[in-house]
Structure formats: structure tokens, C-alpha cells
C-alpha positions, 0 to 999 in steps of 0.5 A: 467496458465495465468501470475500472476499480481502483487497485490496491496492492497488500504485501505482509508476510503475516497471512492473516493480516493480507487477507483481513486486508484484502477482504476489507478492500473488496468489500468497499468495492476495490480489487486488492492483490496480496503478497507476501513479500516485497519481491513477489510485489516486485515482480507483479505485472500490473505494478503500474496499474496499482492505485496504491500500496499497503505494506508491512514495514518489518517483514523477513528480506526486503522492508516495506521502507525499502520497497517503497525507496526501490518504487521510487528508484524505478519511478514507479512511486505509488501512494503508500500506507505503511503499517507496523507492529513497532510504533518507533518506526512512524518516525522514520516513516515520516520523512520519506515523502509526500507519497507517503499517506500514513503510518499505521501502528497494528492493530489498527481500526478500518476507517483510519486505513479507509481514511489513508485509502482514500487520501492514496486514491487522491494522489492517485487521481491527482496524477493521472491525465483524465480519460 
């Protein structure tokens, strides 16, 4: 059976910025999935397998706050980072918890998003039972 990559699961409404995203996961050896709303992620088959989750805080319907909060809720709390246009929102973004791994003010540069990726795969890891 081949070797399983990590998943990481990118929901923005600005195209360009999920496929930046997706294109960077890839080549650092990751599967990465992209949606373009909260919705579409919630309703994606493999929530459970997704190691973590990038997503826009303002986007038009659901927010990524609110997805993260309706994660939870569900018990489906994955390792987050959330990415904003709007620095003031970092604010907010801090206090809602541990699985919580950043808050990146757009644009960002790829090692701090590859720095909270890779904080995202340690709580990841931390929670599963070895195979």
C-alpha cells in the first residue's frame, strides 16, 4: 500500500489564492484539496482524513471562524490556519484555541505557512493512535 500523504484542505473564495496554495502543498509532497467555500468543505467525504485545514477568514456565507467553530461543534476539530486580508481579525482568531495554529495576514511568505503546516501535522500526529 503506498505511504499515506498528509491532507491538507484549502477553502478561499479568491481562486487564485487556493491554487497558489494547493500548488505549494503539492510540491512539498502533500495532497491538498481546494474549496471555495465553507459549504463545499463541509460537505467533502474525507473531512476525517484531512490532516489540516487552511482557510480564509472573510469569505461571502460561512467564515472560516464560523467553519472552524461548526468543526468543532461536529467534533471534527482539525489543526487550522487561518489566513486574512484584514490583520484586526488576528485578534479574535487568537482566542479560539489550541487547534488554532496560526493566523496569517495575506500576503504571506511560504515558510511561515510551511512553519504552521507543519505545527498543524504535529497536532495531527499527537492525536492519532500509531498504526
Amino acid at each position: 500500500m503506498p505511504t499515506k500523504k498528509p491532507l491538507i484542505a484549502i477553502v478561499d473564495d479568491d481562486e487564485s489564492m487556493r491554487e497558489a496554495i494547493k500548488g505549494l502543498m503539492r510540491s512539498m509532497g502533500f495532497d491538498a484539496e481546494t474549496f471555495s467555500s465553507a459549504d463545499n468543505f463541509l460537505r467533502f467525504p474525507h473531512i476525517r482524513c484531512t490532516a489540516c485545514l487552511v482557510t480564509d477568514i472573510n469569505m461571502p456565507g460561512m467564515s472560516g471562524l464560523d467553519l472552524h467553530r461548526r468543526l468543532v461543534a461536529l467534533g471534527k476539530s482539525i489543526p487550522t490556519v487561518l489566513i486574512t486580508a484584514f490583520p484586526e481579525k488576528n485578534v479574535r482568531a487568537s482566542a479560539l484555541g489550541a487547534d488554532i495554529v496560526g493566523c496569517l495576514t495575506k500576503p504571506f511568505g511560504e515558510k511561515v505557512l510551511l512553519d504552521c503546516i507543519g505545527s498543524a501535522l504535529a497536532l495531527s500526529n499527537n492525536g492519532e493512535s500509531g498504526s
